[in-house]
N, C-alpha and C positions, 0 to 999 in steps of 0.2 A: 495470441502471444503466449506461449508459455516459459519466458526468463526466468531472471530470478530479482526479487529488488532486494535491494538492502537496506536494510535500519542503521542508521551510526547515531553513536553519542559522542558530541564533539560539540567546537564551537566553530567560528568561520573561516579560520585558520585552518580547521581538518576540512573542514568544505573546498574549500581555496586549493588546496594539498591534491586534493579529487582531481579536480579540475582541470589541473595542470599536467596532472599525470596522463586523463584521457588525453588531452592533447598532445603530451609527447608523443603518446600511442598512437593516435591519429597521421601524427608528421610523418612516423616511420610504415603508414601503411597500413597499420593492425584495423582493426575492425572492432568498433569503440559502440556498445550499443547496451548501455546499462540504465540502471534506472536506481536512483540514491536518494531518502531521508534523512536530513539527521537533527537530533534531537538533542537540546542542553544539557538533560540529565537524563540518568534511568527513572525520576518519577515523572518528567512527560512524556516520555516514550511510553509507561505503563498505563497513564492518563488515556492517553489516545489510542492505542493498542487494546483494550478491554477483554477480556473472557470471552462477552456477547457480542464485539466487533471483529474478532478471529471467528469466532461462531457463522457470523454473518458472512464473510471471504467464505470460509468452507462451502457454507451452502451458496452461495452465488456461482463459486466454482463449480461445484458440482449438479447444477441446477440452472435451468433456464428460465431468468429471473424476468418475464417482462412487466412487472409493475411494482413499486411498494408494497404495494395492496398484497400483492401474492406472496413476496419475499414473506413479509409480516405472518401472513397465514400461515407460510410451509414453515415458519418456525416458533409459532403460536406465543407471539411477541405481539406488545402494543405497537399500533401502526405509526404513531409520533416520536417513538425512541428509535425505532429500523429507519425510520425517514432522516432523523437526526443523524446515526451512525451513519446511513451511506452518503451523506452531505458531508460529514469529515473523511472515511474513507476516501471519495472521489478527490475534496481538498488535498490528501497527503499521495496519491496519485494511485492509492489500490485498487481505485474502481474506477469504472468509464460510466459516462451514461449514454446511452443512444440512442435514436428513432426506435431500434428494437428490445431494450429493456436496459440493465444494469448488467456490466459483464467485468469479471474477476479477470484482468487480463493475465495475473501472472500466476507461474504456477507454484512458484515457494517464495517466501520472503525468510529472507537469511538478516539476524538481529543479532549481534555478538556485543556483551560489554566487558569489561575490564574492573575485577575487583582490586 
């Protein structure tokens, strides 16, 4: 997959708003294939977002991750914090895990907030 996901900061109401909107989309035909977080504020968004958890996407993406163990290595990172990050990663839908390793499925994630 190379899409795009989205990060929002909202509450369930913007969520709800999404929602409905794909389905308008949907009824009229269009072709509704996205993929959306959203997050309370911009300090959980940055909580879970990290420096060294974009770090990790990069190389996942760019790189054929078949184990922790290796992810860890190619980014000469302790193997208990890359194990942690791609356990939330995968939670917030950034990463997959598979029979054949960890895979970055998408190709930009698009994060906008509003000061």
């Amino acid at each position: 997959m190379n899409g795009k996901f989205r990060v929002h900061i909202g509450g369930p109401e913007d969520m709800g708003q999404r929602f409905i909107d794909a389905w308008q989309r949907a009824e009229r035909g269009e072709e509704v294939d996205e993929a959306n977080v959203t997050f309370r504020d911009l300090e959980t968004l940055l909580a879970a977002l990290t420096p060294k958890r974009l770090q990790l996407l990069r190389y996942i993406r760019r790189n054929q991750a078949r184990s922790i163990k290796a992810i860890a290595t190619g980014l000469d990172r302790n193997y208990k914090n890359v194990h942690k990050d791609v356990q939330e990663l995968t939670k917030l839908g950034l990463l997959c895990r598979t029979p054949d390793g960890v895979l970055a499925p998408y190709g930009e994630v698009d994060a906008r907030f509003t000061l």
